[in-house]
N, C-alpha and C positions, 0 to 999 in steps of 0.2 A: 393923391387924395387922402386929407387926414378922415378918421374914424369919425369925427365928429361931423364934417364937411357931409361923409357918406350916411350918416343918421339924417342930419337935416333934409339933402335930398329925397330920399326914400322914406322917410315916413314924416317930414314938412315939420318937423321941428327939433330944437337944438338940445342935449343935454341939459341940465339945469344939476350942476354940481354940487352947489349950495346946497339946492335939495336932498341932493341923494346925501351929502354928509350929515344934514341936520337928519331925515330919518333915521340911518343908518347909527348912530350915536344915542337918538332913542333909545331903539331898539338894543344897545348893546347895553343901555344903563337899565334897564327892564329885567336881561337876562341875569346881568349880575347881580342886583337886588334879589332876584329870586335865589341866587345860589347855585348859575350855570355856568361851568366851566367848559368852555369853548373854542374852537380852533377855524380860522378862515381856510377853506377847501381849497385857494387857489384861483389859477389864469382862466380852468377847463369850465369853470360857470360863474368866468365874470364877463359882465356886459363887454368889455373895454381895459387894458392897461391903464387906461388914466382909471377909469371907472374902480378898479378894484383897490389900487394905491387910496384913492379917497376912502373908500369903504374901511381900507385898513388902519389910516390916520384915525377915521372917525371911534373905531375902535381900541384903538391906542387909546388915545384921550381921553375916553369913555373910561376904561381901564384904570387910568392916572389919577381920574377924578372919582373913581369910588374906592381905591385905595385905602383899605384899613377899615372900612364903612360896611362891608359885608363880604360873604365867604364866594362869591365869584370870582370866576378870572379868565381874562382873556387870554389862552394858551399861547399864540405864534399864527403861523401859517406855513402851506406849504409853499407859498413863492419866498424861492432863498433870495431876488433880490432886494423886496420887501423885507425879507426879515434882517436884513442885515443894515437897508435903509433906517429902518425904525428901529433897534439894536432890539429884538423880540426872537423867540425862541422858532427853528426851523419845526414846523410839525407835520405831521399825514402817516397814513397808513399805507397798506397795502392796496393794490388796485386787482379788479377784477381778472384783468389780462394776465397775471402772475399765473393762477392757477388752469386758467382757460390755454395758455400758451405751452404748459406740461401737460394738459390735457392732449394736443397735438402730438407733441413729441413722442408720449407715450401709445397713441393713437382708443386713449381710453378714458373717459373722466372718473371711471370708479377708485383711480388708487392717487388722482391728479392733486387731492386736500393733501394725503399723508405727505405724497413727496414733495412739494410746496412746503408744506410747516418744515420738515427737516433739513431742504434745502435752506431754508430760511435761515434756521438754527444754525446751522455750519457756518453761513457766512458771517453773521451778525455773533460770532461764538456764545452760542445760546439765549442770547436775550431775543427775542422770538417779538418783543414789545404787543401791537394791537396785531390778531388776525381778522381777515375777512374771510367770511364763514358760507358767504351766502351764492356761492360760481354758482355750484350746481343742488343747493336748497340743504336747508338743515338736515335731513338723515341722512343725504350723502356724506357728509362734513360729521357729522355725530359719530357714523360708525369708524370711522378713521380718526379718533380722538383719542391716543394711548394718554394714560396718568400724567407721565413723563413730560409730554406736550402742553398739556392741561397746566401742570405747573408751571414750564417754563415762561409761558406768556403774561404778559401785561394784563390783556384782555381779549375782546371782541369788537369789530363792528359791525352795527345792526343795519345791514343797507336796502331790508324788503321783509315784505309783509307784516303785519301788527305787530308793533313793538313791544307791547304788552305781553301779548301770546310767545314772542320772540325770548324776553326775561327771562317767563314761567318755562320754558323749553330748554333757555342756559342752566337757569338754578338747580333741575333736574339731573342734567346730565353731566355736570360737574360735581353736584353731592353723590351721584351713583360712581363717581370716578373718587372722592375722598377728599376733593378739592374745596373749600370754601369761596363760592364766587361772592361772597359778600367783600373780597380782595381783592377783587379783581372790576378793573374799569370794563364798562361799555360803552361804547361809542354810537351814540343815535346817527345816523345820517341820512335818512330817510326823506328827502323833500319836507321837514319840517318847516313849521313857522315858527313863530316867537311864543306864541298863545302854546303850541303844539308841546313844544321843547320845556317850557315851563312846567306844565301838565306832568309831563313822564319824569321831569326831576322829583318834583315829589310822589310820582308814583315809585322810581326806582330807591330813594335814597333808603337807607339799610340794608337794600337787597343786594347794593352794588357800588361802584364809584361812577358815577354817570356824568358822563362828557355830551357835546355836541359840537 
């Protein structure tokens, strides 16, 4: 049974592709006029394989045709077949189970951020790129944040609670370490919309390098 055949039966009507491209290209000529530079999350919250390929195309295109027109950009994605399909940059972060799964091993989450970022570091020989910050909530991840760390990374991403208050939380404890996060990316990924993502671009922009 194709995916498609299995939508129509259960819930009595068929994808409508067209659509979803023609929105989905909106929306990404939207984000780019505004000046968001973004990255598609992948297979783990698309409708469908075909579904996501579309969404990706439409995004490309989108891409292609505001080229040179303003300071957005469609980064990549993290499905490497797609990215290699559409010749577009592999991108993502780290995922919550990274830190969750030394959390077991070590049978403790209090020390599971530090050795996470340094495990990281060793492999990747210090480029540390985006962390996710949010396993086990901002003070746990705060207090395990040496200088060292701080600098080595790319950025953050923001995966829970108000992204706003989430900033104002980074800005702090990265100037209390010496660091300027005004150099450093963050990555919204919080169940955004278009409207949403817009919004915190121009809330974050000077404070930060803000992705989505």
């Amino acid at each position: 049974m194709t995916f498609d055949k299995w939508v129509s039966d259960n819930y009595g009507k068929k994808i409508d592709y067209d659509k979803v491209y023609e929105e989905t290209y909106q929306k990404g000529i939207r984000l780019l006029e505004a000046g968001c530079k973004f990255v598609d999350f992948g297979l783990r919250r698309a409708l469908s394989p075909q579904t996501e390929d579309v969404v990706v195309k439409a995004l490309v295109d989108a891409d292609n045709a505001m080229k040179g027109k303003c300071n957005g950009k469609f980064l990549g994605t993290s499905n490497v077949w797609l990215a290699i399909k559409y010749d577009i940059p592999i991108a993502g972060t780290q995922a919550h189970e990274w830190y969750c799964g030394i959390a077991g091993i070590l049978g403790s989450p209090l020390e599971a951020n530090y050795v996470g970022m340094k495990k990281w570091a060793e492999v990747f020989k210090g480029d540390l790129g985006l962390i996710l910050y949010d396993s086990y909530g901002f003070k746990a991840w705060a207090d395990n944040l040496s200088v060292e760390l701080a600098r080595g990374m790319a950025g953050v991403r923001q995966d829970s609670g108000d992204p706003h208050e989430q900033l104002e939380l980074l800005e702090k404890k990265f100037n209390e370490l010496g660091v300027d996060f005004r150099n450093k990316t963050l990555c919204f990924s919080n169940a955004l919309t278009v409207d949403e993502a817009i919004e915190l671009q121009h809330f974050a922009e000077g404070r930060c390098n803000p992705t989505f």
